[in-house]
N, C-alpha and C positions, 0 to 999 in steps of 0.2 A: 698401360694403354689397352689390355685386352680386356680387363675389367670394366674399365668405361664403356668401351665398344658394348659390351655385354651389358651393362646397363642403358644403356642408350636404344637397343634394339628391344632389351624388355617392355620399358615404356613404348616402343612405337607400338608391339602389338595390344597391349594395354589400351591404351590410347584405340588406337582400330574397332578393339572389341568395344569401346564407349560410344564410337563413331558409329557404328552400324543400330547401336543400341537409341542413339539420341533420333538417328536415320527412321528407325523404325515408330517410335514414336510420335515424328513431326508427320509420316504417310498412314498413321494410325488419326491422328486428330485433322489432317487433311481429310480424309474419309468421313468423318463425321460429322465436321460444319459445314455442309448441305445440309443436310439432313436437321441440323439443330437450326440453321436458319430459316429451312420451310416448315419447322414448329412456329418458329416466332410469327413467318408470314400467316400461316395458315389461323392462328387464335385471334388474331389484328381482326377478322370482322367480326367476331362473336364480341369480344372486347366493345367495339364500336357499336353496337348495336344494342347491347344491354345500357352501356353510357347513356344514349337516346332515351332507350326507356326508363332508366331511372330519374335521368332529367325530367325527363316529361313528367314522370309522376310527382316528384317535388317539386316541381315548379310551377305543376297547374293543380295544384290542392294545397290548402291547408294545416296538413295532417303531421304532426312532429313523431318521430319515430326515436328509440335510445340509441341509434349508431350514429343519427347525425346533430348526437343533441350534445354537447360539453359537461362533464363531470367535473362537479368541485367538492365531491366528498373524498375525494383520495389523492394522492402526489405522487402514486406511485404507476409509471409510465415503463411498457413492454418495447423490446426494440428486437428486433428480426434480423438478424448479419446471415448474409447469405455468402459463402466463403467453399472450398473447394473441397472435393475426398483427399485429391493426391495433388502430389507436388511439380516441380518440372513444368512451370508456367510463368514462369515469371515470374515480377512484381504482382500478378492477380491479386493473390488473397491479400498482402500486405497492403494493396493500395485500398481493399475493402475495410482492412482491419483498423488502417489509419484513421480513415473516414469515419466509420464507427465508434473511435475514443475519441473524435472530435467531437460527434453527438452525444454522447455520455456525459464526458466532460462541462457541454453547454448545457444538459436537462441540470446535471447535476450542482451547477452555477444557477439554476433557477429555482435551488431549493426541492427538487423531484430525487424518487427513489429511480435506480433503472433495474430493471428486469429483463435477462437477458434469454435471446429464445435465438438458437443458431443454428444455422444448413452447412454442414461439411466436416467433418472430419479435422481441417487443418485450422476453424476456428474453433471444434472443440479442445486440440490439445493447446493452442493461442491460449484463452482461459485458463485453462485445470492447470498448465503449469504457471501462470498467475497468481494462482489459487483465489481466482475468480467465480463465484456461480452463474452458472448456466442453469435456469427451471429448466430447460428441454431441448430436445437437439435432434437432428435425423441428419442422415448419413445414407451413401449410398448411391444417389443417383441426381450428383448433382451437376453433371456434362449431359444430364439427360432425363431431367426431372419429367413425371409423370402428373397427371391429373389428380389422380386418387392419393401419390403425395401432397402436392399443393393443396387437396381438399383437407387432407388430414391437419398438414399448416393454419390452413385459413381457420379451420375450426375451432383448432386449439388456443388461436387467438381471439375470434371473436369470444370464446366462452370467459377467457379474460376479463376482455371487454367488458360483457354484460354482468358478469358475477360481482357479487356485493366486495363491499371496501372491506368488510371484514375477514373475507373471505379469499383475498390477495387480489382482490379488481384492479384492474388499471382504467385511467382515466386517457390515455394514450396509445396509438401504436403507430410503433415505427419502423419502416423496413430498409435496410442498405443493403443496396446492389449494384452490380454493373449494368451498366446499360450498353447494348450492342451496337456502335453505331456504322461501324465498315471492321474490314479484316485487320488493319493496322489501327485502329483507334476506339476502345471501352472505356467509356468515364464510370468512375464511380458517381453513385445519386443518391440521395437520401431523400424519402417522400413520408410523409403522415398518411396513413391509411385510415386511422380511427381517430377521433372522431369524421364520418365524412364529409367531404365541401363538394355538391357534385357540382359544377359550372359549366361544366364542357360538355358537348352534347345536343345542346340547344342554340340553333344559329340565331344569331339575330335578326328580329322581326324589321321591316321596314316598315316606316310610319304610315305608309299605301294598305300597307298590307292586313288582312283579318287574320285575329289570330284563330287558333284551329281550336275547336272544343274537345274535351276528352270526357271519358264516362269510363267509372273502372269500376269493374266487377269479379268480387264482389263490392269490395269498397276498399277506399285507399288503403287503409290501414294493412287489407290483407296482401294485397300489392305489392306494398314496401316490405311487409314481413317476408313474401316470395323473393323481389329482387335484389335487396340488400344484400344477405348473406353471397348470392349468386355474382351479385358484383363484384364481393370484397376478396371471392376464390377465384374470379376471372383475374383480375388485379394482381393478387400472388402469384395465380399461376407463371402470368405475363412476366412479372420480373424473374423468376426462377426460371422462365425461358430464356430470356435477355442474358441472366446470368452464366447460366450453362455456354449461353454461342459465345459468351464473352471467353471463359473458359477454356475454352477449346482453341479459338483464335488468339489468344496469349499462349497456348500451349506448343501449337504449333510453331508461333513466330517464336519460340523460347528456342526451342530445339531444333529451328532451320540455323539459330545464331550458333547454338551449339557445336551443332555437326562442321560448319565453317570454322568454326575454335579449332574444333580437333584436327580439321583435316590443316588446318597453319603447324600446332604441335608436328604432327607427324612429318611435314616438310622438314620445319627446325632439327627433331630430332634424327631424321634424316641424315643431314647437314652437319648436323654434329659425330653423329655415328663414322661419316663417310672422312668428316676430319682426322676423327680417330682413330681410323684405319688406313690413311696416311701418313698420320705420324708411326704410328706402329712398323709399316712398309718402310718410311726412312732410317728409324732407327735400325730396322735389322740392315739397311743396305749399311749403313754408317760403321753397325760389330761388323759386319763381313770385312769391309774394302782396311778396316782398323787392323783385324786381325791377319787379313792377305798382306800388310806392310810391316806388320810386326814380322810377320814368319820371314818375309824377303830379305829384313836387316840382317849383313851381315854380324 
C-alpha cells in the first residue's frame, strides 16, 4: 500500500508540473490573438482596395497579361500548405494537412504533377517522413508571419508561375489554409491563386447608371505588370495572417482543454492516493488490535 501511495503522489506532482506548463501556454497564445487578429483587421483594407484597382484595370481594358492567362504547356501545378512551427494546437495542422492530400490527390486524378511549397515546420517533417518532396519550405514565424516573409512566398511562387515549362513552370497555384473565422471556429480552405480570376471588386452597375471612364498611365500593360504581383503578395500575406490567428486560437482552445484534463487527473489521483492511505491506516489498525488478542490469549 505504501508503494501505491507513492506512486500515486509521484504522478499528481507530475501531472501539476504539466498543468502549470499547458497553463502557461494557453495565457501565452491568449496574449497574442489580439494582436494576430488586428493584423488580419488591419491588411482587410489594403486587400480591398488593390482588389478595386485590379478589377478596374482588367475590366475596363483589353489588355491580357501571363498571371491571368491559363497554361497548357505544362501539367505540372505548385500547391502552398501553410501548417504550423510547433505542436500543442490541436487538430490544426492535421486538419490543413488532410485537406491538402485531398487536393493532391484530386490535381493528381486529373493527370497534373504537384509541386509542393510549405509554411511550418510540422508540414515539413508531415512530408520528409513521407519521404515526400518539398521544392521549398520556411519556418519560423508562422503564429506571426511578416510581410517581407509572405513577400518572399509570393515571389517564389510567382517566379514559378512565369518560368518556362522546361525549366520546372507551373501552370497552377494553389494555396491551403485556415481561415480565421471567430475564436472557437477555423475552417480549412483551398483557393487557386494562379492563374488569376479577379471578379470581386467591381460592384455592379445599374442599367440608370454611366459607367465611369478610366485612363492608365502609363499604359495598361504597365499597370497590371505594377498590380498583379502586388495583389498576389497581399493575397498570401492575407491567408498567412488568417492562418497564424487560426493557430494561435486552436492553441489556446487545445491547452484551456488540457489544463482541465489535468486538473480531473490530479483529483482522481488524489482520490486514489487518499484511498490508499486508508487502506494502509486500516490495515495497521487490523496488525495492532490482531496482535493485542493474540498477546491476551490465554
Amino acid at each position: 500500500m505504501a508503494g501505491q501511495q507513492r506512486v500515486y503522489r509521484e504522478r499528481i506532482r507530475s501531472t501539476q508540473s504539466l498543468k502549470k506548463i499547458f497553463r502557461a501556454m494557453e495565457l501565452i497564445a491568449a496574449s497574442r490573438i489580439g494582436k494576430a487578429r488586428g493584423r488580419v483587421a488591419a491588411a482587410a483594407p489594403y486587400a480591398r482596395a488593390i482588389t478595386r484597382a485590379v478589377s478596374a484595370v482588367a475590366t475596363h481594358s483589353d489588355v491580357g497579361h501571363p498571371l491571368t492567362t491559363e497554361r497548357s504547356d505544362t501539367k505540372r501545378v505548385a500547391v502552398l500548405v501553410a501548417t504550423a512551427d510547433r505542436g500543442m494546437a490541436g487538430a490544426y495542422t492535421a486538419s490543413v494537412l488532410r485537406e491538402s492530400e485531398k487536393l493532391v490527390e484530386l490535381l493528381q486524378g486529373q493527370g497534373k504533377e504537384v509541386a509542393l511549397y510549405v509554411a511550418g515546420r510540422r508540414g515539413v517533417s508531415f512530408y520528409a517522413f513521407r519521404g515526400r518532396e518539398v521544392v521549398q519550405s520556411w519556418s519560423g514565424e508562422t503564429d506571426a508571419p511578416t510581410a517581407e516573409q509572405a513577400q518572399e512566398i509570393a515571389d517564389t511562387l510567382l517566379a514559378a508561375f512565369l518560368a518556362p515549362a522546361d525549366d520546372g513552370g507551373v501552370a497552377e497555384v494553389h494555396v491551403v489554409f485556415t481561415q480565421f473565422v471567430n475564436m472557437v471556429t477555423q475552417v480549412p480552405r483551398v483557393i487557386r491563386m494562379l492563374p488569376l480570376e479577379i471578379v470581386e471588386g467591381v460592384a455592379p452597375v445599374e442599367p440608370s447608371e454611366t459607367l465611369p471612364l478610366y485612363d492608365f498611365e502609363p499604359s495598361p500593360e504597365d499597370v497590371l505588370d505594377a498590380l498583379l504581383p502586388r495583389y498576389v503578395r497581399s493575397r498570401i500575406y492575407s491567408c498567412l495572417l488568417q492562418a497564424g490567428a487560426s493557430e494561435l486560437a486552436a492553441r489556446q482552445r487545445a491547452m484551456h482543454t488540457a489544463t482541465e484534463n489535468a486538473e480531473d487527473l490530479i483529483r482522481d489521483y488524489t482520490r486514489r492516493a487518499n484511498q490508499a492511505r486508508q487502506s494502509e491506516i486500516t490495515q495497521e489498525i487490523s496488525e495492532i488490535v490482531s496482535g493485542a488478542d493474540a498477546l491476551a490469549t490465554p
